[in-house]
DRENMAR-688398 format. One line per field, with one value per residue (C-alpha): x, y, z. Coordinates in Angstrom, 3 decimals, always signed. Example, Ala and Ser with C-alpha at 12.3 -4.5 7.8 and 13.67 -1.06 7.14 Angstrom:
# DRENMAR-688398
u: [+12.300/+13.670]
v: [-4.500/-1.060]
w: [+7.800/+7.140]
This chain:
# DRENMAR-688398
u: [-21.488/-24.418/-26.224/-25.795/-27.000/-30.052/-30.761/-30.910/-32.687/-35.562/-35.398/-35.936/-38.406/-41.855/-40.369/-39.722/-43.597/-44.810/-43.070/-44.222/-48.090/-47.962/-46.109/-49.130/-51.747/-50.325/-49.864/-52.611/-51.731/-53.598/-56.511/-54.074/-54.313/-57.643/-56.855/-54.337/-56.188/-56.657/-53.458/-51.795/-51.575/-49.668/-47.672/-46.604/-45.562/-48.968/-50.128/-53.484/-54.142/-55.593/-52.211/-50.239/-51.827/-51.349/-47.468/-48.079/-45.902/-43.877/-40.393/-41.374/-39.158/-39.485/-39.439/-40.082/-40.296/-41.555/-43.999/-46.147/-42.705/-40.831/-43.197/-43.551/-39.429/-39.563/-42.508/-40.627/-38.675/-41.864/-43.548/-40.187/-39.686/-43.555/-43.254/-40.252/-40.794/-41.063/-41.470/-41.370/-44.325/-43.651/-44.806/-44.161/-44.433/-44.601/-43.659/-47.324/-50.722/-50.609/-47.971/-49.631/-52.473/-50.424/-49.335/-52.569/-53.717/-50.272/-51.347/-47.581/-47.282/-48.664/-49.153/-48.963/-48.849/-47.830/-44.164/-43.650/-42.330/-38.517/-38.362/-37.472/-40.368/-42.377/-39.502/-39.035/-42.721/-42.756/-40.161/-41.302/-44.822/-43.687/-40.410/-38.786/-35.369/-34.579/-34.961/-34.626/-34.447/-36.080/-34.002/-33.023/-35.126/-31.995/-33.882/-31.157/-33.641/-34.517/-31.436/-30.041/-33.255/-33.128/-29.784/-29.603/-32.535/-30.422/-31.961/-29.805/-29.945/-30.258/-30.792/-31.922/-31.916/-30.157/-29.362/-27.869/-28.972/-26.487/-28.696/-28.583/-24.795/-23.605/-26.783/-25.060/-21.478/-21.918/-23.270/-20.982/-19.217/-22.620/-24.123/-21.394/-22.134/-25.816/-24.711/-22.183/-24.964/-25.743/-25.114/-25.279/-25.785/-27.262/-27.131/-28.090/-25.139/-21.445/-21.521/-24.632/-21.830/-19.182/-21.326/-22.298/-18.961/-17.447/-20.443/-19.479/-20.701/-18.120/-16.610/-17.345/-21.094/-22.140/-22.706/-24.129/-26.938/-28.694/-31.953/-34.932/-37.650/-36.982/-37.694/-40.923/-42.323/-44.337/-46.204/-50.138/-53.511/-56.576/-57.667/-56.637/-57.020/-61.052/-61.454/-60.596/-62.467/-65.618/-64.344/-64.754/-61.079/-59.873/-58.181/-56.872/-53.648/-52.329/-49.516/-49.635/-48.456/-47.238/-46.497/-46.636/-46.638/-47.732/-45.678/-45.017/-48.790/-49.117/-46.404/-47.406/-50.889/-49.789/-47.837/-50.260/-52.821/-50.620/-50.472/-54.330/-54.008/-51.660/-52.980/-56.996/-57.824/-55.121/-56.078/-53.882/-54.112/-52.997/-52.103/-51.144/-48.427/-50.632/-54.547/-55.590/-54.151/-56.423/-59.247/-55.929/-55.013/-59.003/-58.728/-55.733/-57.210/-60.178/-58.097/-56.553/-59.427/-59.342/-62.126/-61.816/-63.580/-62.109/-61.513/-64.744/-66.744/-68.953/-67.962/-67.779/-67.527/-65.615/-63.148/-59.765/-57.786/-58.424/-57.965/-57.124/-57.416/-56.621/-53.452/-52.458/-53.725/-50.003/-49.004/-52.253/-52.336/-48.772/-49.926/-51.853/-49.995/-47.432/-45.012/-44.931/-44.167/-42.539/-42.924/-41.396/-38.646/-39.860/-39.682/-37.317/-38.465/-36.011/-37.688/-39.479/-38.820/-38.171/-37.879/-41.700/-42.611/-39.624/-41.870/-44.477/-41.898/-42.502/-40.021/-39.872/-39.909/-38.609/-37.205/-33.685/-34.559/-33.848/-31.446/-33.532/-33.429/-30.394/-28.313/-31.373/-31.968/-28.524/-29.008/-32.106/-30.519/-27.179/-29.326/-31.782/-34.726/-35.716/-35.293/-34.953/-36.967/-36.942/-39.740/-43.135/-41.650/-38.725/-41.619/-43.999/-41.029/-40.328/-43.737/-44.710/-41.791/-43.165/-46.512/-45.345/-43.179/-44.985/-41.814/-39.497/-41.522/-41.287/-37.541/-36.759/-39.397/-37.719/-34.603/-35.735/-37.359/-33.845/-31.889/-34.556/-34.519/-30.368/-30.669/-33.088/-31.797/-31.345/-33.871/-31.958/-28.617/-29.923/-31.105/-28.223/-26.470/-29.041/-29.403/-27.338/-29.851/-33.202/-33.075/-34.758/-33.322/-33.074/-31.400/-29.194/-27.868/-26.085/-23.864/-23.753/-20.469/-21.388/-20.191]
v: [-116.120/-116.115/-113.460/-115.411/-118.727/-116.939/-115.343/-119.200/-120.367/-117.939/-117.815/-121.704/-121.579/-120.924/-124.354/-126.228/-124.883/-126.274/-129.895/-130.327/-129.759/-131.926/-134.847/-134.406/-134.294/-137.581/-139.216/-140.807/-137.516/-135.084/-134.390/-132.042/-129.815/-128.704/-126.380/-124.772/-121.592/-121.223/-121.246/-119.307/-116.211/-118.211/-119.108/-116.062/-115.040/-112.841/-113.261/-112.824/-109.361/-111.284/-113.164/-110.317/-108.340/-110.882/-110.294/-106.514/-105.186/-108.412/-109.687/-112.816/-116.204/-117.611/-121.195/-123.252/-127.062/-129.516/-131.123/-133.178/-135.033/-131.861/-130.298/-132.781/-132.652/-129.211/-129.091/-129.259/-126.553/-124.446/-125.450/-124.461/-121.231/-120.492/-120.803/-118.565/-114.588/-112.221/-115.389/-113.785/-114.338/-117.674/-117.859/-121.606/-122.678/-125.688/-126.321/-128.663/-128.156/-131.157/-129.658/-126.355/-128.789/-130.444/-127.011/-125.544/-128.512/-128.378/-125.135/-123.877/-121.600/-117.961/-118.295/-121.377/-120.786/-121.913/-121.476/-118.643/-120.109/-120.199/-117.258/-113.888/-111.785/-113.932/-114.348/-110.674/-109.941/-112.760/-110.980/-107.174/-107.895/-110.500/-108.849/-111.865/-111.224/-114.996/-117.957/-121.714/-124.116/-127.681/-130.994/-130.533/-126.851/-125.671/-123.242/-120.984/-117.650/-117.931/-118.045/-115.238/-112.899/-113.881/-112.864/-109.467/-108.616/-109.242/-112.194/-114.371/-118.474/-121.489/-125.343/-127.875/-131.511/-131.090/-134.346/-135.356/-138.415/-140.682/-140.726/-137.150/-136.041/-137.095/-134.719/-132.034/-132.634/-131.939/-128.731/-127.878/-125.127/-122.807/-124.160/-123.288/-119.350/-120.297/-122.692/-120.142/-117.958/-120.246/-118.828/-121.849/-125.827/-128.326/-131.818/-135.643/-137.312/-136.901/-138.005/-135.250/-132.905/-134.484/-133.872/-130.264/-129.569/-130.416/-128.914/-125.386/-125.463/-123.295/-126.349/-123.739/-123.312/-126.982/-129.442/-132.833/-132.822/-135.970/-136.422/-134.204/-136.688/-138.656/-136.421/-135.976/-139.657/-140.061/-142.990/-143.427/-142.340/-144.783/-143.573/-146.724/-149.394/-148.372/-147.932/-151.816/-152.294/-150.789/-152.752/-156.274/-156.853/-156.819/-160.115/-160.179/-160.525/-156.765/-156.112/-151.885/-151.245/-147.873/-145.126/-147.383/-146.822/-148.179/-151.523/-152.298/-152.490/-155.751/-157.498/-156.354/-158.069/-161.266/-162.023/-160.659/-163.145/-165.784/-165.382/-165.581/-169.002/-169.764/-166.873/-167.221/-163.802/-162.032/-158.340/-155.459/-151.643/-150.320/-146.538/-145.109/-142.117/-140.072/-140.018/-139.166/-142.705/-144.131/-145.390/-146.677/-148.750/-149.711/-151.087/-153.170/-154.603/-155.495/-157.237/-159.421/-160.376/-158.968/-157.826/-154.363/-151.285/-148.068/-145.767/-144.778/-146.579/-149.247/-152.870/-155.039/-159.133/-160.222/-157.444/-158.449/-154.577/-151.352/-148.469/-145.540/-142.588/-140.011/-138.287/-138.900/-142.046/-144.387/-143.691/-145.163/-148.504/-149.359/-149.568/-152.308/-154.131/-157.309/-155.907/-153.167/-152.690/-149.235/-148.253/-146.919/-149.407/-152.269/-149.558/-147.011/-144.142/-144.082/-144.894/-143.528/-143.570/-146.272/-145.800/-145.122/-148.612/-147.850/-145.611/-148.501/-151.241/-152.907/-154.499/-152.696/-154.137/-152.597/-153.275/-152.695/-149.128/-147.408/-143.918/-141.583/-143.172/-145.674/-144.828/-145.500/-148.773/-150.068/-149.494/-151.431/-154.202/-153.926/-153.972/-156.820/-154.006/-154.296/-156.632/-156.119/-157.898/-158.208/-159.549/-161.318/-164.250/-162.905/-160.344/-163.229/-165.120/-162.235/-161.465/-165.322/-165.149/-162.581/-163.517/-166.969/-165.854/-163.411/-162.980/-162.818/-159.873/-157.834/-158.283/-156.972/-154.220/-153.857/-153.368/-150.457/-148.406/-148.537/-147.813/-144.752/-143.724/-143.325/-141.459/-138.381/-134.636/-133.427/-130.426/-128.866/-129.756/-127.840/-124.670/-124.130/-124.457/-122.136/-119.516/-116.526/-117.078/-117.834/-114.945/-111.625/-108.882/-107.228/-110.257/-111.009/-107.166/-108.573/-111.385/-109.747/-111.766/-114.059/-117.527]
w: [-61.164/-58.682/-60.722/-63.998/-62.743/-61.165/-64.376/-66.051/-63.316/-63.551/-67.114/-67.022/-63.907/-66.246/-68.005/-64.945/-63.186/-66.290/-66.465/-62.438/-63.891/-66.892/-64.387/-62.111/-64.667/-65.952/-62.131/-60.088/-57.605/-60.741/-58.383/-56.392/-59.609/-59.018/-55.956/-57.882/-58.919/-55.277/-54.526/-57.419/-55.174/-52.154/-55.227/-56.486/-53.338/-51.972/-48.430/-47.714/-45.463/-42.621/-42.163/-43.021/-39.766/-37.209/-38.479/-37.641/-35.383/-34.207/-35.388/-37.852/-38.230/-41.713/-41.358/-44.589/-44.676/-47.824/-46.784/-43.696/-43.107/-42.679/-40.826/-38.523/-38.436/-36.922/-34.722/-31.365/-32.410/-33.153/-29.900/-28.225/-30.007/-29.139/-25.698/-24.586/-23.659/-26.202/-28.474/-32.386/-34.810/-37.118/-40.273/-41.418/-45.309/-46.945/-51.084/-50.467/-49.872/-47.309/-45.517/-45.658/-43.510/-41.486/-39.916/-39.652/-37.435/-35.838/-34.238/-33.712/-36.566/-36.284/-40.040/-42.024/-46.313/-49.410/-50.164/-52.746/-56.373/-56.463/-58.567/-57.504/-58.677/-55.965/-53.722/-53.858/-53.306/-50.405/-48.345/-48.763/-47.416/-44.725/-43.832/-41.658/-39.995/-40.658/-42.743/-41.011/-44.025/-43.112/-44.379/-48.081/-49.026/-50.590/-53.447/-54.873/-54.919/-51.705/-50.110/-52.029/-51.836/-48.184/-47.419/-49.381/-47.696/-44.667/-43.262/-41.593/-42.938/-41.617/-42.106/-39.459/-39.942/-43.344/-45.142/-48.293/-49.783/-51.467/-54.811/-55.050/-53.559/-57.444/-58.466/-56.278/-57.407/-60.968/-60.221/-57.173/-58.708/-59.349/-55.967/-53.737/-54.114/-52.745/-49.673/-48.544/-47.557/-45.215/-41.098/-39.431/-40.617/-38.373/-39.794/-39.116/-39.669/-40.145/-43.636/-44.896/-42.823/-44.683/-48.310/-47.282/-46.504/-49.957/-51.779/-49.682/-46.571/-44.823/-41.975/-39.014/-39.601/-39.060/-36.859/-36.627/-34.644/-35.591/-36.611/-34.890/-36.361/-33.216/-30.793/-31.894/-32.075/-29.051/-28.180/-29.950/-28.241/-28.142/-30.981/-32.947/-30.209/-30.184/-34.110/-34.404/-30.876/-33.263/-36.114/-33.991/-33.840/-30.476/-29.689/-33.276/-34.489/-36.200/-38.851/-39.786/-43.695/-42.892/-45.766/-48.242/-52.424/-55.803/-56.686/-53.116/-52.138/-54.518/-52.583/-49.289/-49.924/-51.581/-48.521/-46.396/-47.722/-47.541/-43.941/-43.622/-44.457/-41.234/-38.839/-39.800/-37.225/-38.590/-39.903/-41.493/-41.717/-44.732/-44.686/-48.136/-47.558/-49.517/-48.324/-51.672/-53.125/-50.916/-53.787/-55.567/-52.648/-52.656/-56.355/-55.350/-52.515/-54.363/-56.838/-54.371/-53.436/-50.140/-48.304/-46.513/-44.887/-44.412/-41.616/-39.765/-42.006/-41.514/-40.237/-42.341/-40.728/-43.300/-43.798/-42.787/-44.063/-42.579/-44.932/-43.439/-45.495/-42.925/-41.931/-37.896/-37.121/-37.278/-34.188/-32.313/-34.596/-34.138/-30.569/-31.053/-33.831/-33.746/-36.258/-38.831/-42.495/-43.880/-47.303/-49.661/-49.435/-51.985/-54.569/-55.199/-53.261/-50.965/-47.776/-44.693/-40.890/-40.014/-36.859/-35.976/-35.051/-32.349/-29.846/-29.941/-29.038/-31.900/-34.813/-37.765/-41.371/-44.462/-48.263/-49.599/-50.472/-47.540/-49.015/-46.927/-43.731/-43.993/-40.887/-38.755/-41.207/-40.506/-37.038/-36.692/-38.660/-36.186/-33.077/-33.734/-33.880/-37.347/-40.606/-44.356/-47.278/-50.722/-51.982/-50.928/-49.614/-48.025/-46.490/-45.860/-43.656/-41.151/-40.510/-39.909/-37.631/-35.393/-34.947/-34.408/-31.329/-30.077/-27.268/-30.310/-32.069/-28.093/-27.698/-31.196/-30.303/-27.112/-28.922/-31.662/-28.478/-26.873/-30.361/-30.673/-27.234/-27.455/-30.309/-28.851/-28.283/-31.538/-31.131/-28.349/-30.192/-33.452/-31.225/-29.626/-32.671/-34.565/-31.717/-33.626/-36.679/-34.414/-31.862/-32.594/-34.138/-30.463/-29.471/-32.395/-31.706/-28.648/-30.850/-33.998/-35.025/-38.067/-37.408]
């Protein structure tokens, strides 16, 4: 069975490379595209011999993660790996190119590349010229070649923060019966809640091999440098009143800003900073604001007096302007994208403020809403409410803030959790020797 649906899935997989192009090429996201020559050897599963020789010699960790999200997931568990004795090489790849760049400036990574194409000519070629002894699978990288090349190749499996997503566990179920083959291979399961253990668990997860862990994400938010507090210091803003659209996406921009300049018509010194999830949908976001009406400069560029939004086109920068803001906005909740952390704003002590559309992050959602720390809208008005709210009672907008810190605060330990859990799969070959039994 796990031969035959292999053979379909790489006999599809030239099909499927070709459908993600064409959706690109017809997205506003096409300028991605043009790196792809570039990349085409990452792709196909060739490291460069530079990377390969700083593997020389060492036992390697394969640890692959999606994306700048994922990435970010997993850090503390790099930086924690990194920094024991006889610490093993880690070579950390991403499906993106942004992720790819997020770990590169991350700095935790001995290599950082492109993800080889779930196929298993690349695959194959991927794991003969890196030779890893394990594989640590970030959130939902469950990629059927991989985790069989992996574990004939002996490398024991993992997956950290794994979550299953209520949209896609009905995905999952109608192909249980050819998926469970793959997700027996896994060693050992950590998970963020009891229900994604729950969903793992009837997809074929062996019972044994996981454990809910909760979500590493929050372990990692820290509190925002400066950076942000001088930027709209430079930008002739201090003493003005600050609402931070974080991650947000086409459809729920529009609303954003209509209630947004509503509110300039009760709060005259109030400004925004609008950060896109993806930086290069930042001359999108530009075209909106510009049909609104709305006056704006972008990050490190000149002041402008009458600019009331801040554009910021640059990957980092959240943390710093939630510092100085009243109340933030998460996107992808107003559309159906399924939603982003909500529980960022948190580590700033400030309310968070998000749309019905919350699949990806709904335990955390539900707990905001539970504890007073956060509150859902609908729609411009409903959006437009809140917000007047908070920067009408200023003491209101701190105690809810107060709140989410506490909610995120309680919720912290999930890196340790996950590598205790994941030590059989994490520790070196040497190591490993000593407690061969597989869980």
């Amino acid at each position: 069975m796990t031969l035959l649906v292999l053979a379909v899935l790489n006999l599809l997989a030239p099909l499927v490379v070709l459908g993600v192009v064409l959706k690109f090429l017809l997205s506003p996201r096409r300028g991605l595209l043009r790196d792809l020559p570039a990349e085409l050897g990452e792709r196909l599963g060739r490291l460069p011999a530079p990377a390969l020789a700083r593997l020389a010699g060492r036992p390697v960790l394969w640890v692959h993660a999606a994306s700048a999200g994922e990435v970010a997931a997993v850090a503390e568990i790099l930086r924690r790996l990194k920094s024991r004795p006889a610490a093993p090489a880690l070579l950390l790849t991403t499906t993106t190119a942004s992720g790819r760049d997020a770990a590169m400036r991350l700095g935790l990574a001995d290599i950082a590349a492109l993800a080889p194409l779930d196929c298993w000519p690349a695959v194959r070629r991927f794991l003969r010229q890196a030779r890893p002894y394990a594989l640590i699978l970030v959130e939902t990288e469950l990629w059927p070649n991989m985790i069989e090349l992996s574990a004939r190749a002996g490398l024991r499996v993992g997956l950290v923060n794994g979550r299953v997503s209520g949209r896609s566990f009905p995905r999952y179920q109608l192909v249980a019966p050819f998926l469970r083959p793959f997700l027996a291979r896994l060693d050992r399961v950590a998970v963020r809640t009891e229900l994604d253990s729950l969903r793992l668990a009837s997809l074929g997860v062996p019972l044994e091999r996981l454990l809910t862990a909760g979500n590493m994400k929050y372990d990692r938010l820290a509190p925002g440098d400066d950076r942000g507090r001088e930027e709209l210091a430079r930008l002739g803003w201090k003493g003005s009143r600050v609402l931070t659209a974080a991650s947000t996406h086409p459809g729920e921009e529009e609303t954003l800003l209509e209630a947004f300049a509503a509110l300039r018509g009760r709060f005259a010194d109030l400004k925004l900073v609008l950060a896109p999830r993806h930086v290069e949908r930042a001359e999108a976001a530009a075209e909106t604001l510009r049909a609104k009406g709305l006056p704006f400069c972008r990050l490190g560029g000149t002041p402008d007096p009458q600019a009331c939004v801040l554009l910021v086109n640059a990957m980092g920068w959240l943390p710093s302007f939630f510092a100085c803001s009243a109340a933030a906005f998460v996107g992808g909740t107003l559309v159906p994208v399924g939603g982003h952390n909500v529980l960022e704003p948190a580590v700033a002590g400030i309310p968070a403020v998000f749309g019905p559309h919350t699949e990806h992050t709904r335990e955390a959602a539900q707990a905001l809403l539970a504890c007073g720390g956060g509150c859902e809208v609908s729609d411009s008005a409903s959006l437009q409410g809140v917000l007047g709210r908070f920067l009408d009672s200023p003491g209101a907008a701190s105690a809810s803030g107060r709140k989410a810190l506490a909610l995120l605060n309680s919720w912290r330990g999930a890196t340790q959790r996950t590598l205790d859990h994941l030590a059989p799969v994490i520790s070196p070959p040497s190591a490993a020797a000593e407690n061969p039994e597989k869980s």
